[in-house]
C-alpha positions as CSV (number, residue, x, y, z in Angstrom):
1,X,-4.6,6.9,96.7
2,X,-7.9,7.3,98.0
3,X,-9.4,6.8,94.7
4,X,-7.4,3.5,94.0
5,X,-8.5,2.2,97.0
6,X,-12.0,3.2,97.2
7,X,-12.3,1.7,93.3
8,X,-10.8,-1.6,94.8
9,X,-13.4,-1.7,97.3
10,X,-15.7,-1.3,95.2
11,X,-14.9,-3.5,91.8
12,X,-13.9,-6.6,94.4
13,X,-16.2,-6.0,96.9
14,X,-13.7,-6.1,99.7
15,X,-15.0,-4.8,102.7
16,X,-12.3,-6.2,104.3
17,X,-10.6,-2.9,103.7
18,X,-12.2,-0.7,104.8
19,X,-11.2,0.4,108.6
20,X,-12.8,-1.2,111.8
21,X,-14.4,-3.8,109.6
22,X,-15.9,-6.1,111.9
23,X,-17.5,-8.9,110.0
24,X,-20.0,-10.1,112.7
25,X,-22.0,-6.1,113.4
26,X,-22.2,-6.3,109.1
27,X,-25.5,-7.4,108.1
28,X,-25.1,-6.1,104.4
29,X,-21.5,-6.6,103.2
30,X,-21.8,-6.0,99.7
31,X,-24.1,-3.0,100.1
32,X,-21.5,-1.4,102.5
33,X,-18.2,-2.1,100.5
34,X,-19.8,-0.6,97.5
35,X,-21.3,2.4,100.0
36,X,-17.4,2.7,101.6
37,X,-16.0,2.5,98.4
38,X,-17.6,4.8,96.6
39,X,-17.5,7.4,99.7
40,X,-13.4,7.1,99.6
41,X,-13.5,7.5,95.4
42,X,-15.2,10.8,96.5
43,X,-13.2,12.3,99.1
44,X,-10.3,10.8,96.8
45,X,-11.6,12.9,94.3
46,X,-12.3,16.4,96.1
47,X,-8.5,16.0,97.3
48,X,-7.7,16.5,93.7
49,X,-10.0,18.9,93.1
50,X,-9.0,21.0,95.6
51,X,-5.3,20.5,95.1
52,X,-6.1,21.3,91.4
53,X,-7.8,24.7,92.8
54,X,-4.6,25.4,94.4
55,X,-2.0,24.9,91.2
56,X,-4.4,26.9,89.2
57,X,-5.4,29.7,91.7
58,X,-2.0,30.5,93.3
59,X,-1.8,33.2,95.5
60,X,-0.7,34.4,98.9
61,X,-3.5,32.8,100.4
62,X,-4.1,29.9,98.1
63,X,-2.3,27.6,100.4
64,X,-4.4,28.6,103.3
65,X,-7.9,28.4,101.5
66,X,-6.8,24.3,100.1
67,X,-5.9,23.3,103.3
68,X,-9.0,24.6,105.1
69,X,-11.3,23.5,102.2
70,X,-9.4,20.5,102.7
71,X,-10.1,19.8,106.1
72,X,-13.5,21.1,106.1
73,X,-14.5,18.7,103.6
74,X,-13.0,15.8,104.0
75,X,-14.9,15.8,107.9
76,X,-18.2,16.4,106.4
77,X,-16.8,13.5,103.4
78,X,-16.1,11.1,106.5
79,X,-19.4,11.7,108.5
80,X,-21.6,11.3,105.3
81,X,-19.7,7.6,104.8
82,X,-20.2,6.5,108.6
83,X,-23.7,8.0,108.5
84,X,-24.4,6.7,105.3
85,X,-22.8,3.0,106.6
86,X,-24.8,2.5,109.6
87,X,-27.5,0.9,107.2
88,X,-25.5,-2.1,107.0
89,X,-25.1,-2.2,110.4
90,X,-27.2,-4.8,112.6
């Protein structure tokens, strides 16, 4: 989902969708729907990557390792894009 979303984002430019859009703090709204965008493609993408890990790797603890890869990731995933989003900020 993540991955249809980010690639909407990002072919449209439609920062619109991205959460706690506020259209008057944006000085650069192009630059961030593209940044946003392609941030959610990512974290899309190591959801699958991870879940793939999983089906491939099954084991007793295999459930355990994806969802704390999971979780781990996607955090450091979400700081990156807010970090990397405070460019087009005013």
């Amino acid at each position: 989902m993540f991955i249809v979303m980010g690639a909407i984002i990002v072919k449209f430019r439609l920062a619109n969708l991205i959460a706690g859009y506020d259209p008057g703090l944006v000085k650069n709204r192009k630059g961030l729907a593209i940044w946003m965008g392609k941030c959610a493609m990512m974290t899309g993408l190591l959801a699958l990557v991870i879940a793939l890990m999983n089906y491939l790797f099954l084991s007793a603890t295999s459930d355990l390792f994806a969802f704390t890869a999971f979780m781990i990731l996607s955090m450091i995933s979400g700081v990156v894009a807010l970090a990397g989003a405070q460019r087009y900020y005013k």
